[in-house]
N, C-alpha and C positions, 0 to 999 in steps of 0.2 A: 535419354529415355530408353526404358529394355526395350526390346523387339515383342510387339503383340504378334501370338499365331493369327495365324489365315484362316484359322479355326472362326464358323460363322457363333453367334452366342447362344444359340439354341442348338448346333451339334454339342458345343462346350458343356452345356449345363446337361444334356442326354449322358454324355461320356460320362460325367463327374456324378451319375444317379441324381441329381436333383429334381430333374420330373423326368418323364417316361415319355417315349416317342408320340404317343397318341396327343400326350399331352401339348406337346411340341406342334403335330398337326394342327389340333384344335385352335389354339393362339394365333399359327401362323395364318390359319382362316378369317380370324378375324380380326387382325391384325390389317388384311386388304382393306377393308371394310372400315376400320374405323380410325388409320392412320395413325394408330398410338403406338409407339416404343413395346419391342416385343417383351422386356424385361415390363412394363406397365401391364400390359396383356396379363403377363404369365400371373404377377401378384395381383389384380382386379380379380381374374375369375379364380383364386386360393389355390394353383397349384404350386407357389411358394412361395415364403414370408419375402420380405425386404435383407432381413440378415441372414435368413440363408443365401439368397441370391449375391450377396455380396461374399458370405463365405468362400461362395462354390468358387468365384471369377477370383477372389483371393488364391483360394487351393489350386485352382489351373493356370493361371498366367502368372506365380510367384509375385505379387505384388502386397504390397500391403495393406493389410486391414486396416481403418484407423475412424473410431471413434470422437465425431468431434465437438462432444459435449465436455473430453475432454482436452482436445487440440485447440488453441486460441489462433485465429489466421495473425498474421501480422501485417499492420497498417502499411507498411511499402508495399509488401506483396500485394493488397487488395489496391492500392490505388493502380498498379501496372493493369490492371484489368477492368474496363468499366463494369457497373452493377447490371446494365441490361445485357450488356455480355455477355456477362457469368449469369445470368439468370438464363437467357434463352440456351446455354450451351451445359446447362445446368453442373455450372463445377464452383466452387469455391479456393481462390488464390491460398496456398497456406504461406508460404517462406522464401526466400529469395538466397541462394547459396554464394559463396565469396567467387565461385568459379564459375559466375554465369548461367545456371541456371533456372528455375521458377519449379518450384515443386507445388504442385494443384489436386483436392481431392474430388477424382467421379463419382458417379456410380454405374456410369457405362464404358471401363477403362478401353474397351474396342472399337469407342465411335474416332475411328482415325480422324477423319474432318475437323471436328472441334480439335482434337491437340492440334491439327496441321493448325488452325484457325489462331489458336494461342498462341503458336511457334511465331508466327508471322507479325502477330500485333505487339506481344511481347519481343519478339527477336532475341530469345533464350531460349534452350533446349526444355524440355519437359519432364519430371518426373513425376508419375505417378503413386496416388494413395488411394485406396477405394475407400466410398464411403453410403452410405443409406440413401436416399434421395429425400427422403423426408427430414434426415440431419443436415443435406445439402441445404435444401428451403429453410430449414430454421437459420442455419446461419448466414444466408443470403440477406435475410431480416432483421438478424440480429447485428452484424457485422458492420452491411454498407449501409443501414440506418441511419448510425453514427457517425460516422465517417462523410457518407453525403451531406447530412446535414450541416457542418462546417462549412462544408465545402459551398451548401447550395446559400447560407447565408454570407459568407466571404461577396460570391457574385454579385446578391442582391445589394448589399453596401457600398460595392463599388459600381454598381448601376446606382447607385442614389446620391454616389459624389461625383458621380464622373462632372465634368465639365460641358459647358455647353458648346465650347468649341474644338470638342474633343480631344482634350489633350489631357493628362494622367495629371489630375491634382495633386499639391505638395500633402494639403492637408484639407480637411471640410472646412469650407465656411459657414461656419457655425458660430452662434454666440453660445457663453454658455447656459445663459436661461432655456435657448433654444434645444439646447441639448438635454436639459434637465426636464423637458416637458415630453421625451420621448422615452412614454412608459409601455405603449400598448405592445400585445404580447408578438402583434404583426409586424411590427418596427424591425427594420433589416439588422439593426446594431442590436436590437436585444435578442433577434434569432440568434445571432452570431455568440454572444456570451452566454446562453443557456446552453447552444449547442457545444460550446466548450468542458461546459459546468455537467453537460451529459455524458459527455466522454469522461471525464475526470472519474466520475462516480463508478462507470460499468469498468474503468481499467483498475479501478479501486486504488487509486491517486491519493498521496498523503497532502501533495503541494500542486500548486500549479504556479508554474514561471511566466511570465509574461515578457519578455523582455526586448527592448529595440536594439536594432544595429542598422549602421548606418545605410542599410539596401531595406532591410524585412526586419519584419517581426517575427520573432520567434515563442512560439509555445512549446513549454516544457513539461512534463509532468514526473515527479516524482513517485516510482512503483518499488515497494520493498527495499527500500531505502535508495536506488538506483535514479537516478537524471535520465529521462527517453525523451526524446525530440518526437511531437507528435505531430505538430501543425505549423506551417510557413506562411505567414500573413502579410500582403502590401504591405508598405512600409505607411503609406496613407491610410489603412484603417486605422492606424495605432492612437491617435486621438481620439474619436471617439469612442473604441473600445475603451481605454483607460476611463473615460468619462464614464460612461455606464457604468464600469465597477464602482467608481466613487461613489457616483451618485445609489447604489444599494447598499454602500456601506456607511452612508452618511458621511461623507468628506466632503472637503470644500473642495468643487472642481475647480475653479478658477484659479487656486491656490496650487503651481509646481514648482516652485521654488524650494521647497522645504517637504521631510517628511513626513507620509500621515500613516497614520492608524483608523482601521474601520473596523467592523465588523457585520456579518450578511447570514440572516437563518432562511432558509428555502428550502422546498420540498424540490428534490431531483431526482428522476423516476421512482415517487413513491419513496425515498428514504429522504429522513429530516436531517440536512445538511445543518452546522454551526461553521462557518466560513472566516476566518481571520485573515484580515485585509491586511499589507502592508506597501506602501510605496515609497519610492526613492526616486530623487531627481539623479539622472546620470546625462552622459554628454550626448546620447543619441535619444534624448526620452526620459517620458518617467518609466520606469523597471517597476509593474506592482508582482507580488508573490502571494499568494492565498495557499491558509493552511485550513483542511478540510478536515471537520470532526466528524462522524459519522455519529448522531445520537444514539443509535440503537446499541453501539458499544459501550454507554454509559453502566451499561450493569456485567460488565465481566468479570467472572470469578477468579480466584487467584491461579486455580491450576490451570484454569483456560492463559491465563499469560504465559503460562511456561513454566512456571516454578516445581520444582519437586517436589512427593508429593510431604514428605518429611518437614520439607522450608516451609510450605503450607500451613504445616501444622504448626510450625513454629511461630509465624506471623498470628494465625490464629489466635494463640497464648498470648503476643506478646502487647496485641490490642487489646483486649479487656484490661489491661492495668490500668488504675486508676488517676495515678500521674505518670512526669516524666517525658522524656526526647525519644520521638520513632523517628529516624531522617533515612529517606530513601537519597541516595547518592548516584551519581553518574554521568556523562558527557551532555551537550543539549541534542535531545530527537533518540533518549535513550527508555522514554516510556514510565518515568519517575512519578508526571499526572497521572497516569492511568494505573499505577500499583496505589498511590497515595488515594485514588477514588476507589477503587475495591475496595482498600480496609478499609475505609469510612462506612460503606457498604454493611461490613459485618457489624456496626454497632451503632447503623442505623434504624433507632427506635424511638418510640413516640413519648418515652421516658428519659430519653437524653436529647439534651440539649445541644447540637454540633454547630458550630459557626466554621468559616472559611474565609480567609482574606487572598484573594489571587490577581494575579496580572497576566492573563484575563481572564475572566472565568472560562473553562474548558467547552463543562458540561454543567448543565443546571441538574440537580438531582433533587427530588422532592421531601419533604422534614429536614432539609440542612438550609440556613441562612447561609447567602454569600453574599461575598463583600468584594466589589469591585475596586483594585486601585485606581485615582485618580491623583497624579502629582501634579496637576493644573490647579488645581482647588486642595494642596495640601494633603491627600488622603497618602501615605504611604502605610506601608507595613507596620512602619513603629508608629506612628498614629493609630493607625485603625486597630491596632493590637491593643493600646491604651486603651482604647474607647470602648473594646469589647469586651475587657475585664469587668464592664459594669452591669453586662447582659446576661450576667448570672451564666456562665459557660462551663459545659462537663468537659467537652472536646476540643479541641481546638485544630484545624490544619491551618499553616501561614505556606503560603505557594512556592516560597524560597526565600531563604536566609542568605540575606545580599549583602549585609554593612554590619558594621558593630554595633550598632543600635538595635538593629532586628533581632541581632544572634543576644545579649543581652537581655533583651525583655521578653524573648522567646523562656531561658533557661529560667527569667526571676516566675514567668508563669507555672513552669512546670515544677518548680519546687515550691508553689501556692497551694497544689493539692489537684492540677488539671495536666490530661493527657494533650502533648501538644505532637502535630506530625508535620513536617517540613522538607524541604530539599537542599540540598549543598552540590556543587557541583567540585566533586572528587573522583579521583580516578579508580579507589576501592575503598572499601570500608575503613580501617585503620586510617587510611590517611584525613579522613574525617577529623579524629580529635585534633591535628595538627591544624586544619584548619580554623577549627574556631580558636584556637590556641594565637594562632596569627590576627583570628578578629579581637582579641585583648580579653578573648573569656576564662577564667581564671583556671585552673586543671581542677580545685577542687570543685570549683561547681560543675564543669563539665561531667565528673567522674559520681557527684550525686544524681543529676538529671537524666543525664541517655538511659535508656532501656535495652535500646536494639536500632543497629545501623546496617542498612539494606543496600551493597552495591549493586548496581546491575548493568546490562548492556540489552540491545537492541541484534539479535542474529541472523538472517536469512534462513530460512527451510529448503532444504531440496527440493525443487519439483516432485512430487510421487509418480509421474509422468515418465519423465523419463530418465531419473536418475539409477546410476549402473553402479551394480554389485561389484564389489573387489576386495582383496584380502590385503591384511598388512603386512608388506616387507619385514625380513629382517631389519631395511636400513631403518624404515617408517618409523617400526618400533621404537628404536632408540631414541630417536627426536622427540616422535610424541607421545611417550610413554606408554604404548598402549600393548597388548600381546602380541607375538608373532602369528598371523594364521589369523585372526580376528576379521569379522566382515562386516565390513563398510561399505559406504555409500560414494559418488563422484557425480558431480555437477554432467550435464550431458547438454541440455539446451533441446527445445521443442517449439515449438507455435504456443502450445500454451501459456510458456515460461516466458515469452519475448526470446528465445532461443540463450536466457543466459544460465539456465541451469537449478536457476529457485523460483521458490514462489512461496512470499508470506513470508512475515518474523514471528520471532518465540524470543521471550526473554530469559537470559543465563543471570544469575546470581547470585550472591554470597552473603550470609547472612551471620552477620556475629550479634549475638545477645551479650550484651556487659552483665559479668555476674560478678561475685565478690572479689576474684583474685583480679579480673578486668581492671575495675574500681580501683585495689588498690596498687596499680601499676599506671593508670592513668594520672591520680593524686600525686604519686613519686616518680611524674613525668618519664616514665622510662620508652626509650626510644622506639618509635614506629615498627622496626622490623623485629624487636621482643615480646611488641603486643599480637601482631602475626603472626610469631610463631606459637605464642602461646593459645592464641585463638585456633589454629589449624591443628594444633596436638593435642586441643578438647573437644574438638567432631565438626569445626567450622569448615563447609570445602568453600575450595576459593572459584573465582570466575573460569580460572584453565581446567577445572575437578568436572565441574557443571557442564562445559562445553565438552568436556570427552565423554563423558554419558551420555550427551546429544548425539555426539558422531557415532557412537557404538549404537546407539538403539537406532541409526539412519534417521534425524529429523535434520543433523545438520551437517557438509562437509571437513573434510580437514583443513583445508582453507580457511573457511569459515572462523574455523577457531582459532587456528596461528590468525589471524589477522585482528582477530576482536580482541581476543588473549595476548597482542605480542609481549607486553610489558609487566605482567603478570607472574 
């Protein structure tokens, strides 16, 4: 921690011009009298705001300013500190450093007591940030809200299984009807899974893991495509919490043997969650994972994905065609549903007819028919494709083209006279035809039906926080193609970011539209790395082109890009 002067905070803010001595008197008077914080004093009676008073004690004690609307605390930090702690000494925990320390934002960085107070309960040195006191309070509330919450129904659950002869149960005895009758919203095990399901939502959570080992359970959440360990649960809640998920996503609890499939819609603070449930029997437990859709993202535009704004327009074009193959392409968890539901999006009208066949549906969206697989009762892809040739269809998306049957009846639809849109799971566009080439679909008919093949990839964004400016090397350049002297961006890590340096993804990718010479180099089978080139020396950029305009305009690191790009 730096050394605070001896300077009291009302000489400090006289010296620094922020109020004037009378004003100083005035506070200090009444300040006897009413026992309030001279910095309270001083903003109650307007002789100055809250950000000037934190500027002034910024500009004189060299400490930092810091805003924490846009600084996120991090959950270890906040648990080293309890909430009534940090509310009666009014700081909020932000970060915890590899070397022992605890860095905490004031807004009275001179009340020695409270750091000495910190120092001791935490038993780490302290560094400070100044901050508002009314940004304090917000995130005193907004923070250990969540956070408690876990925590305070974890307790309650294990008050409801304890034993009666006080010794640490293996597991609830519980039957499973028993458990299935445990809906009310007061239920310690369903405090427990909502208060998860709330954290999931404010950290903006793709997944959530759930998973046993043979001491705890372990909660995991998925942020920006990264694995964070948020929560350590007895190893005895782990049965009934699996229960309760079942039981919302419609599975057979009784049933751990084998794995299920659920699904759960709920409302978590105010946003309409679509939840896909998945579990798996392993040796310490069942392992369930839930993938979190967020409905309100059902209508994202294409440039809001990331795309350029040129690719845009080409996607644009390359939807109104009447028939034909649109296949977005890509790794899984690369974002292929959520471009395949935008374009649907653009030629969503109450004059076409759009149908959908998925495993599982994402997102419901309104004037499209979907169509759920079901391979328990026969529904697959090539069925349900069958069966919807007769529903009079303009559009068609199929969720993904899995087998030679699908890739097949996909191609005889779109040379029937209907636009069909799909997924293949390829590494870039070109290598596309080889694949259906592999599922026995002939070259001529591929090289009649495609239209346009969409790679893409899934990238992290810089924190705008506090990601640091830098120029590129001579060596830089050479590697990564880019000018000598050019400025760029560098991952940095903050409270915001979970200290790793991003925050958010943008999708990169690469768009080739099949036009005549395409066609007839697809027909005379000519080898993947000739349709490439031929594609890139008629204005196609590829995934590495897309990511270096990311990194020069700062959305995303150079990292970033060698690592999504390596094989490209």
């Amino acid at each position: 921690m730096k050394p605070i002067r001896t300077l009291k905070l009302g000489e400090l803010l006289v010296n620094a011009g922020a109020i004037s001595p009378a004003n100083l008197q005035a506070a200090l008077g009444e300040q006897k009298v009413s026992h309030m914080r001279l910095g309270e004093v001083l903003i109650k009676n307007g002789y100055l705001t809250e950000m000037h008073l934190a500027e002034a004690l910024s500009a004189q004690l060299d400490i930092p300013f810091i805003s924490l609307v846009k600084e996120r605390p991090n959950q270890n930090a906040l648990s080293m500190i309890p909430e009534n702690v940090a509310a009666r000494l009014n700081v909020i925990p932000l970060s915890l450093t590899y070397d022992g320390r605890i860095t905490v934002a004031m807004s009275d960085p001179m009340d020695t007591l409270a750091i000495d107070e910190i120092n001791m309960l935490t038993n780490r040195e302290v560094d400070i940030r100044i901050a508002t006191a009314s940004d304090i309070n917000k995130a005193l509330s907004t923070y250990y809200r969540v956070q408690s919450s876990v925590e305070d129904a974890v307790q309650d659950v294990m008050k409801q299984t304890a034993s009666i002869s006080g010794t640490t149960p293996i597991m609830p005895q519980m039957a499973p009807q028993d458990i299935a009758t445990v809906n009310t919203e007061d239920a310690p095990v369903v405090r427990l899974v909502n208060s998860i399901l709330e954290q999931s939502v404010k950290e903006k959570a793709s997944d959530i893991h759930i998973e046993p080992t043979d001491s705890t359970t372990n909660v995991r959440m998925r942020i920006d495509g990264t694995l964070f360990l948020t929560t350590e649960i007895p190893k005895n809640l782990h049965a009934p919490l699996i229960a309760r998920i079942k039981i919302l996503s419609g599975m057979d609890i009784a049933e751990k043997r084998r794995p299920q499939d659920g699904r759960i819609l709920i409302k978590v603070g105010g946003k309409k969650m679509d939840m896909r449930v998945s579990t798996l029997p392993s040796i310490f437990g069942e392992k369930a994972v839930l993938r979190l859709l967020d409905q309100d993202n059902e209508h994202i535009g294409i440039e809001k994905l990331g795309f350029e704004h040129d690719q845009a327009e080409k996607l644009r074009q390359v939807i109104t065609a009447p028939h034909g193959i649109i296949l977005v392409t890509g790794p899984t968890g690369s974002g292929k549903s959520t471009t395949l539901y935008s374009l649907l999006e653009l030629i969503n009208k109450p004059e076409v007819n759009i149908i959908t066949i998925e495993d599982p549906v994402e997102y419901t969206i309104p004037g499209l028919t979907q169509v759920q697989i079901n391979e328990k009762i026969d529904v697959t892809f090539g069925s349900a494709l069958r069966s919807i040739l007769r529903q009079d269809p303009d559009k068609l998306m199929v969720g993904e083209i899995r087998d030679q049957e699908t890739a097949h009846l996909a191609v005889r639809v779109a040379l029937t006279g209907h636009l069909v849109l799909s997924t293949l799971h390829t590494n870039d566009a070109p290598a596309s035809i080889n694949r259906l080439v592999d599922m026995g679909v002939p070259n001529f008919l591929i090289a009649s039906s495609i239209r346009c093949i969409v790679a893409q990839r899934l990238v992290r964004k810089l924190c705008p926080n506090c990601k640091k400016e830098m120029n590129v090397t001579q060596e830089m350049a050479k590697e990564i193609k880019m000018p000598e002297g050019a400025k760029i961006y560098a991952p940095v890590g903050c409270a915001s970011c979970r200290f790793t340096g991003y925050s958010g993804r943008t999708v990169i990718g690469e768009i080739m539209v099949i036009d005549t010479e395409l066609r007839d180099m697809i027909n005379n089978a000519r080898p993947q790395h000739e349709i490439k080139d031929y594609a890139v020396n008629n204005g196609m950029e590829t995934l590495r082109d897309i990511a270096r305009k990311k990194v020069l305009d700062g959305t995303i690191s150079v990292e970033e890009m060698l690592i999504t790009t390596m094989f490209d």
